[in-house]
FINUTOR-912313 format. One record per residue (C-alpha): x, y, z. Coordinates in pm, whole numbers, plus 32768, in hexadecimal, padded with zeros to 4 digits. Each point is the difference from the previous one (the first is absolute). Example, Ala and Ser with C-alpha at 12.3 -4.5 7.8 and 13.67 -1.06 7.14 Angstrom:
residues 2
<site u="84CE" v="7E3E" w="830C"/>
<site u="8089" v="8158" w="7FBE"/>
END
This chain:
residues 181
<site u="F762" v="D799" w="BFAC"/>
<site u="80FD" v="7EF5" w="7F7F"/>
<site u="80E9" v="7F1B" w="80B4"/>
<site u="80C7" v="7EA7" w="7F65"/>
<site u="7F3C" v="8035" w="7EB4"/>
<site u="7E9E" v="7FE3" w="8089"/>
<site u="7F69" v="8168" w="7FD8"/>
<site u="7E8F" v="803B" w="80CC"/>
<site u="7F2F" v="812B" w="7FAB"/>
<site u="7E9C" v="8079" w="8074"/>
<site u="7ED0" v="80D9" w="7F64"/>
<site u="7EDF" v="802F" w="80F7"/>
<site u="7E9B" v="80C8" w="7FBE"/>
<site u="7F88" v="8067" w="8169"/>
<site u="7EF9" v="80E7" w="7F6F"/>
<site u="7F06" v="7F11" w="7F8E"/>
<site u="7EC6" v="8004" w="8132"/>
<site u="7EC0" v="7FB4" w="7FE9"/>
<site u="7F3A" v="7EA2" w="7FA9"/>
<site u="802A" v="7F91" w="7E93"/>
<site u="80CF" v="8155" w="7F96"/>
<site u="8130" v="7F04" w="8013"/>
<site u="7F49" v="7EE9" w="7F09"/>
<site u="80FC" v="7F8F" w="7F2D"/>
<site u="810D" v="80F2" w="8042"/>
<site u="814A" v="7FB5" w="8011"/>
<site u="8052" v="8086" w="818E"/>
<site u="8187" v="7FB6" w="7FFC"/>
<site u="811D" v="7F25" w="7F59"/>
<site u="8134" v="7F69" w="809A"/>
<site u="80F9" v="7F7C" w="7F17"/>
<site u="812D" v="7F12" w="801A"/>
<site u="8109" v="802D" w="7F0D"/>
<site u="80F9" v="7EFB" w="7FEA"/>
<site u="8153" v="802F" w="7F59"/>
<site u="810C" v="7EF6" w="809E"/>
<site u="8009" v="7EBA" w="7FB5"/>
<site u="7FBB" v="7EF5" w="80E9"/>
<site u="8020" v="7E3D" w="7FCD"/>
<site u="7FB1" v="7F1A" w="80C0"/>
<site u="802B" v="7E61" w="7FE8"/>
<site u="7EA4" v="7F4A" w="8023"/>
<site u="7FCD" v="7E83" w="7FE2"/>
<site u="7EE4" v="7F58" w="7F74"/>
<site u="7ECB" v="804D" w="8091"/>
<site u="80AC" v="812C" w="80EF"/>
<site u="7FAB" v="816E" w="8025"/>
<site u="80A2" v="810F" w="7FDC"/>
<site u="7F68" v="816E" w="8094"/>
<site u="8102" v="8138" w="7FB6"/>
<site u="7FB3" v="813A" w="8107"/>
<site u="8080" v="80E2" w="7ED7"/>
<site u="7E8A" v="7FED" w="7F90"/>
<site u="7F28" v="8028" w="8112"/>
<site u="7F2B" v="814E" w="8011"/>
<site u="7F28" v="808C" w="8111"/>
<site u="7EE0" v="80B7" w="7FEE"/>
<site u="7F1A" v="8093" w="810B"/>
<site u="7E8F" v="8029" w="7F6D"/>
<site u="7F1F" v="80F7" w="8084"/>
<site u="7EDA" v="7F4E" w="7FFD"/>
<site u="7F9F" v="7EA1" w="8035"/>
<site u="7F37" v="8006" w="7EAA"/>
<site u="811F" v="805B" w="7F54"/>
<site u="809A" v="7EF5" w="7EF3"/>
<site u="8173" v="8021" w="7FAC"/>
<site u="8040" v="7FDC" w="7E9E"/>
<site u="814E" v="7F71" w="7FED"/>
<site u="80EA" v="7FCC" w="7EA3"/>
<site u="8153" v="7F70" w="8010"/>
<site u="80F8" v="7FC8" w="7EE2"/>
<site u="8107" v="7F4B" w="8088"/>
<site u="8113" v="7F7F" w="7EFA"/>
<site u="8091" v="7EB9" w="805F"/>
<site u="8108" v="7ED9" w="7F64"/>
<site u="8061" v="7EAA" w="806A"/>
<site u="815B" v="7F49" w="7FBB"/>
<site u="7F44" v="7EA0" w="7F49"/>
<site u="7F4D" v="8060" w="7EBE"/>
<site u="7E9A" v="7F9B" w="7F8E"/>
<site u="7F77" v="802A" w="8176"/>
<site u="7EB6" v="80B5" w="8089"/>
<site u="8034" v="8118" w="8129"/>
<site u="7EC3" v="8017" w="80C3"/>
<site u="7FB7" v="8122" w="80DF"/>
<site u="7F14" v="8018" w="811D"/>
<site u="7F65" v="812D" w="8079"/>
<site u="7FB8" v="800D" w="81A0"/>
<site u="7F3A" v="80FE" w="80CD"/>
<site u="80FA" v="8006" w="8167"/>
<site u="7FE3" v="7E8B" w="801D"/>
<site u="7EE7" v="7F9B" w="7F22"/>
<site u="802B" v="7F9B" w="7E80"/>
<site u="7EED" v="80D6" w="7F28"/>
<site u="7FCB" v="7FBA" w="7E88"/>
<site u="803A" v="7EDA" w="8008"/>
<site u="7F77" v="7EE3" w="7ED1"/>
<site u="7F59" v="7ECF" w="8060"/>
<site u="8054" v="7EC9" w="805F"/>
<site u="7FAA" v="7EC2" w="7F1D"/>
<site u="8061" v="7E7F" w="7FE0"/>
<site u="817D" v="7FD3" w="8031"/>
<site u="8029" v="8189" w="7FF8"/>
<site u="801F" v="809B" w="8143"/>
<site u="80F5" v="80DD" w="7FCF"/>
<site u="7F31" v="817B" w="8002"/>
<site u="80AD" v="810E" w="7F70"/>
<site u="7FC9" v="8172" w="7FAA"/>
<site u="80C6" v="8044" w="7EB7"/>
<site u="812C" v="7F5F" w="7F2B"/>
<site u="8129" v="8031" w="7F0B"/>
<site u="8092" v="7EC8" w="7F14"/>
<site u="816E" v="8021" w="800C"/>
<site u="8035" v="7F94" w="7E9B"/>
<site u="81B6" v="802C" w="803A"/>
<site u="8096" v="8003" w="8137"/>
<site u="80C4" v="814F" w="7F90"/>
<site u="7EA4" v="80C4" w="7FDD"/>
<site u="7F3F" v="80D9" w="80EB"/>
<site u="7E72" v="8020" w="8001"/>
<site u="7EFE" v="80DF" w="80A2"/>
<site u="7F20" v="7F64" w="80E3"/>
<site u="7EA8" v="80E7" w="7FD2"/>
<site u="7EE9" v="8000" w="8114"/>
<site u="7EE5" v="80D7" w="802B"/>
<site u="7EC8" v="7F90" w="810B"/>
<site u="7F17" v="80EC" w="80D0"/>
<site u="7FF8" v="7FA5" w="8146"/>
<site u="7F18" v="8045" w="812B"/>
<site u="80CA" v="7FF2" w="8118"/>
<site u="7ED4" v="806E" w="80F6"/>
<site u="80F4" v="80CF" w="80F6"/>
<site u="808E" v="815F" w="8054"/>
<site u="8132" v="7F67" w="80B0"/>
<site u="8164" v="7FE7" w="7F2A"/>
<site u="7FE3" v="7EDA" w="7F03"/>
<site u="814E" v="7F54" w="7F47"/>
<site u="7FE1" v="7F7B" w="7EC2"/>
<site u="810D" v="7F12" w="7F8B"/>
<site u="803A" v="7F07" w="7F0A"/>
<site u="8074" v="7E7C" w="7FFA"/>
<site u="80CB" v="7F31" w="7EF0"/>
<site u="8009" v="7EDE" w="7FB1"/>
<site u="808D" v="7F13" w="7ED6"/>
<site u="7FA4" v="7EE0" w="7F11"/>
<site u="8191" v="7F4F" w="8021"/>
<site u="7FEC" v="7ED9" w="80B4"/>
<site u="8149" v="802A" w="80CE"/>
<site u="8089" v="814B" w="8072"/>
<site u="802B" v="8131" w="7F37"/>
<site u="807D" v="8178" w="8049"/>
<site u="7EEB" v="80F0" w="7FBD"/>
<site u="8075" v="814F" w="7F76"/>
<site u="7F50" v="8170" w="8078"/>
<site u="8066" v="8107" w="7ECB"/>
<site u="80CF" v="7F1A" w="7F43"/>
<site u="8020" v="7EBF" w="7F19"/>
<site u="807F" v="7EF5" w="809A"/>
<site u="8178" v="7F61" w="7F91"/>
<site u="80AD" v="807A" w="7ED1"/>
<site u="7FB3" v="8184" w="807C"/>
<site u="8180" v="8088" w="7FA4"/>
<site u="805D" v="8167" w="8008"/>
<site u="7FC7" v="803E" w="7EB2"/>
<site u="7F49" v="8138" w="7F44"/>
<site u="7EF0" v="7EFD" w="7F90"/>
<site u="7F7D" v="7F8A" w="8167"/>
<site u="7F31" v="80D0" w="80DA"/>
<site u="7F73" v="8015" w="814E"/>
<site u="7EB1" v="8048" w="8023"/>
<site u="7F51" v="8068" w="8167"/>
<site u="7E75" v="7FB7" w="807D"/>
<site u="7F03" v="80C9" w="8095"/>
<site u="7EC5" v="7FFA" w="80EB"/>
<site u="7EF6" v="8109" w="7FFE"/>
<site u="7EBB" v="7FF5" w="811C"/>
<site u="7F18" v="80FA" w="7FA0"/>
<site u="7EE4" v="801F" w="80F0"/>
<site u="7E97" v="8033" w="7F7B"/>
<site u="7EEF" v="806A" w="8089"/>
<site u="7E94" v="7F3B" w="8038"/>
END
């Protein structure tokens, strides 16, 4: 199904019984597909979390990991900056890098902007073990390297973007696949 640009779509296997006939098997994927663009302004140190993104999946077993891949193409309206995406479980961050010194900030994945006029894929893969049979959201975080506000652009470079044949839009995705233990 498909409303304002975010389309949602489902594959389930409900055939697979038995202990370890399910090892390794991909049991269902959900995907988000995300065509509209989206901004948002963020100052220095702030976070921004777009809905568009989030996916939901209900895992049939509480071994089951969720392998989850996201490509989501992002721009920025200050050139030569980082975009840092986090990846959270409902309410807790996952794949996360570690903290050290002076660096606390702990992302999952990044894009340099090298223009302010260019778009970028953000790409994030990570197996998770989410331990649960109840309906899980996965959604992602960004965050920036300017140190005073700046918009954040979903599917599109940032300024300059005219309606011209030689700019494009771009949209993101998020696929959950469920595997089984």
């Amino acid at each position: 199904f498909s409303t304002g640009g975010v389309e949602r779509m489902q594959i389930t296997n409900s055939g697979v019984t038995g202990t370890g006939i399910g090892a390794g098997k991909i049991l269902q994927v959900v995907q988000t597909h995300y065509s509209s663009r989206v901004s948002a302004s963020i100052a220095s140190g702030g976070e921004w979390a777009p809905s568009q993104l989030n996916t939901a999946i209900t895992p049939s077993a509480t071994t089951s990991k969720v392998l989850i891949t996201a490509k989501v193409a992002v721009g920025c309206d200050v050139s030569q900056r980082l975009i840092f995406m986090s990846c959270y479980r409902d309410s807790t961050q996952i794949a996360l890098g570690d903290a050290s010194g002076n660096n606390i900030i702990r992302m999952s994945s990044s894009a340099y902007m090298h223009f302010d006029n260019t778009v970028s894929d953000i790409i994030f893969q990570f197996l998770d073990t989410p331990s649960t049979t109840s309906s899980t959201t996965y959604s992602f975080r960004f965050l920036h390297s300017q140190t005073a506000t700046m918009n954040l652009y979903i599917n599109r470079g940032g300024s300059g973007v005219a309606d011209r044949v030689q700019d494009a839009y771009l949209s993101s995705n998020v696929i959950l696949q469920e595997v089984g233990a």
